[in-house]
N, C-alpha and C positions, 0 to 999 in steps of 0.2 A: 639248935642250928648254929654254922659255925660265922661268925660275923669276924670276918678275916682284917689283918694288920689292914693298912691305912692305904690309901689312896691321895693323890694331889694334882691339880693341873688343870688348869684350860680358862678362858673367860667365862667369869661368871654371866652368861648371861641370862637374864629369868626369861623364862616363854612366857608367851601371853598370859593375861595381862602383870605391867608390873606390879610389883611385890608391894605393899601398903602398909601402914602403923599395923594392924591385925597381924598381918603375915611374918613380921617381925619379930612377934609375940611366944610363935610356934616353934617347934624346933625343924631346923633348916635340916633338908633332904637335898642335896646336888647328886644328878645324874649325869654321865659322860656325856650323852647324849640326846637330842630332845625325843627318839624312839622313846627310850626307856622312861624319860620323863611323862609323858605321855601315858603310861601305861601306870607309873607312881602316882601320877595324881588320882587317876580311876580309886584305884586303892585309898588312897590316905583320904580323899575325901575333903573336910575342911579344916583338918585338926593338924594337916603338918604342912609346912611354907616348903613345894619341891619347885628346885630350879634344875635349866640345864645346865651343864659345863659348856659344852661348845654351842655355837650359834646354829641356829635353822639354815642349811646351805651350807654349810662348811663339812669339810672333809675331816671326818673323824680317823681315818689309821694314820695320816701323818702329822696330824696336828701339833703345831707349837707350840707350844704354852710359852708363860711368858712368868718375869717375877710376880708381879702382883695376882696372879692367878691363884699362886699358894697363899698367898696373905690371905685372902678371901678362904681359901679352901679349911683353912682352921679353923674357921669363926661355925664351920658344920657341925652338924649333931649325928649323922650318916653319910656317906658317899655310896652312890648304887655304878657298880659296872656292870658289863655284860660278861667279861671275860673270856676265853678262849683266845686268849693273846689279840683281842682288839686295841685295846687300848696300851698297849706298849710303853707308849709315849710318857705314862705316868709314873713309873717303876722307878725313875729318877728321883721323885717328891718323898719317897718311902721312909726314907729316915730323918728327912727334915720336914715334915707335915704334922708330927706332932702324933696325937692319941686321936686319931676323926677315925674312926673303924668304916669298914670298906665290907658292903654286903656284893659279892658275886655273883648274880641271878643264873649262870650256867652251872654253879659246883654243881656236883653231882647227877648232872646229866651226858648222857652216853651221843659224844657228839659224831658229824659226819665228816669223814676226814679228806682232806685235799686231794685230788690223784694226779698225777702226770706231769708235774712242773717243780719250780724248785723250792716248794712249799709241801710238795707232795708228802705224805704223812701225819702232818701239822691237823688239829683241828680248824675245821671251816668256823669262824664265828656266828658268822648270819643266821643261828637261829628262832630270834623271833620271828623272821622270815614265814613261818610254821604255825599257826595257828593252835595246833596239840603244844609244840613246846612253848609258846608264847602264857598259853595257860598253866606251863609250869612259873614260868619267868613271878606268873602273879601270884601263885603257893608262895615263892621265894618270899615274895614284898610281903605277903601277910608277917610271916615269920621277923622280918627282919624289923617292920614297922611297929609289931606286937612288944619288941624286944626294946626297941626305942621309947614306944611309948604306952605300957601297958594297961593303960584304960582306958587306950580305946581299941584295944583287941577284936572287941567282939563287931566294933563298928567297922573294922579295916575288912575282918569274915565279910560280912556282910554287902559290901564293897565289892570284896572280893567275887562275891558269890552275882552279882549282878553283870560285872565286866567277865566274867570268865565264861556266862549265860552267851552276851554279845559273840565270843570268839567262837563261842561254837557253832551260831549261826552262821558266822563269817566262812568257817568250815564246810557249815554245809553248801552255801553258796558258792563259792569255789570247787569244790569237789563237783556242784553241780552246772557248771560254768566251763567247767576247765573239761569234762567228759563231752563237752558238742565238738572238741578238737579232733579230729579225726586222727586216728593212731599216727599215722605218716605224719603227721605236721606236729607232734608233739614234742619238736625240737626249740626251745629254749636259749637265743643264742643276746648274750649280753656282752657288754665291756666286760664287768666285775661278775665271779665267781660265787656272785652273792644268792643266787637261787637254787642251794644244794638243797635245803631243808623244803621248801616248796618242789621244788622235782620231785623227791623223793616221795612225798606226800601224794602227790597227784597224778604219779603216773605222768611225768614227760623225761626227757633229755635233756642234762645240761652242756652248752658251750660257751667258750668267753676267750676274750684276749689275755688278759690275766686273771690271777686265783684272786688274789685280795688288793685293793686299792693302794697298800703300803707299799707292793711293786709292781708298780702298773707301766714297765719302759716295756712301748711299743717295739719288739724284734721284727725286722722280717722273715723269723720262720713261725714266730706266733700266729701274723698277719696272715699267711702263706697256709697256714696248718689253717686258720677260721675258715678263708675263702674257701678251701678244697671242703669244708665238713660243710657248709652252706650251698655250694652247689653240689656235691654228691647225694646229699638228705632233699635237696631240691625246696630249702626253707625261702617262704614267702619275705618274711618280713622279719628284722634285726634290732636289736635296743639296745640303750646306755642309759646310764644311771647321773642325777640330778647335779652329782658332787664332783664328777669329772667331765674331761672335756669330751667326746663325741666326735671329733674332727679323724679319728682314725677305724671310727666304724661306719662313718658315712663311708669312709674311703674302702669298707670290705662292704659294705652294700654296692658300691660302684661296682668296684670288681669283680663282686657273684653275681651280680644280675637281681640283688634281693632289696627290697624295699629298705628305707629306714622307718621304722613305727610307732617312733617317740621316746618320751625319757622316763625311765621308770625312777621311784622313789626308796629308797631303800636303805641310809644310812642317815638320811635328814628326813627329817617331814619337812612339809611346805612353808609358806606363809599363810596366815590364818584365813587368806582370802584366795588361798590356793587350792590345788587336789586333792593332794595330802596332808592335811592336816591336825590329821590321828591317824594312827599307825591303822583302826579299820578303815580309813578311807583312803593311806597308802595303800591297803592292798585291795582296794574296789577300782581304785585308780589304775595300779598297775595291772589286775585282771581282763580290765576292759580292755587296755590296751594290748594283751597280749589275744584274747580274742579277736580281736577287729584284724588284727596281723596274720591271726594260723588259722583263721576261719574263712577267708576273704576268698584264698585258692578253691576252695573246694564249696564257696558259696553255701556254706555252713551260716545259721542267726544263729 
């Protein structure tokens, strides 16, 4: 497997709990993101120290990084992205980051591509989104943790083979969760374009104000184009995402006539004492949520 040039960028900050004499010990795993950190740790287990780069809550496509963010980012033994042009922001740190190797948990996966704006083309990132490809996400880490740290290979498998267990019941629950929606209301309508790989999976519709968080300028023909697909499809109920602001999809709830149904999670997990907390319990969270919203019309449990 190919464990690609380097990566740089963001606060280091460690997810729960901090980092300790032990953890110091180990060799340091930094993920862009606390998703993927989240899913690094299931893997690695106790044998490797994973932080995230960017904070719980913060917006990961336009993130700033800062200098002391690469100073830290050296002192790594791996850097984990997602790739599919998420993280942009780090392509800057490339040639002055040093030798930290940058494993891509999307290489070689056949992504789902943007349609109808001016991304259109481009691949969608939001794949972990997907529970099937989120179980590639964690092949990847076997391979890449194996490569970092070869004795405990069989311990990462292993790891591996328990959390990959979790996502597929996660699958079936959803699959079985998301079929009480009745066809008609399997409309899907977000801020962020970030539910292409769940639509796709589950049999709904996606719509949104913009494609990806990194151009998210509110248009009046964006606005104009949601409210008309919101009340032609006749959708109950509308959502936005943790990391942005919300203020301009209340305002197409206003104007369809359509509930707003809460804030989905989807580029941060929560706070530990929040919804989402792990990536399974951002998507139990956001499930519920979208249930309570597209089942309500038609008095669907």
């Amino acid at each position: 497997m190919a464990i690609l040039g380097l990566l740089a960028a963001c606060t280091l900050s460690p997810l729960r709990p901090e980092s300790g004499a032990d953890d110091e010990a180990k060799p340091l795993v930094l993920t862009t993101f606390t998703v993927l950190a989240d899913m690094a740790k299931n893997v690695a287990g106790e044998r490797l120290n994973v932080r995230s780069i960017v904070k719980e809550g913060a917006e990961i496509h336009g993130y700033q990084p800062t200098p002391s963010d690469l100073e830290q980012a050296v002192d790594a033994d791996l850097i984990v992205e997602n790739g599919f042009g998420l993280e942009l922001w780090a392509r800057k740190f490339t040639a002055a980051a040093g030798d930290v190797p940058t494993l891509t948990l999307s290489d070689g996966m056949q992504p789902l591509l943007i349609e109808g704006d001016l991304y259109a083309g481009k691949p969608n990132p939001h794949a972990w989104m997907s529970p099937q490809r989120a179980i590639q996400y964690v092949d990847k880490l076997v391979e890449g943790f194996s490569q970092l740290d070869p004795a405990g290979s069989e311990s990462f498998s292993r790891n591996a083979e328990i959390y990959k267990q979790k996502l597929q019941i996660l699958d079936d629950e959803l699959r079985i969760s998301l079929a009480k929606i009745p066809e008609t209301r399997r409309v899907l309508v977000s801020c962020e374009g970030a539910f292409t790989y769940l639509a796709s999976d589950y049999g709904m519709e996606e719509a949104y104000l913009w494609p990806v968080n990194a151009e998210s300028q509110v248009t009046p023909r964006r606005m104009a184009n949601l409210i008309r697909t919101v009340q032609e499809r006749g959708v109950p109920t509308i959502f936005c995402e943790s990391t942005v602001s919300d203020k301009a999809q209340r305002e197409v709830a206003m104007a369809s006539g359509a509930q707003f149904g809460g804030t989905f999670y989807v580029d941060s997990l929560s706070a530990a004492n929040g919804p989402a907390s792990t990536l399974l319990e951002l998507q139990r969270h956001n499930v519920s949520l979208i249930l309570a919203g597209l089942s309500k019309a038609d008095e669907v449990q």
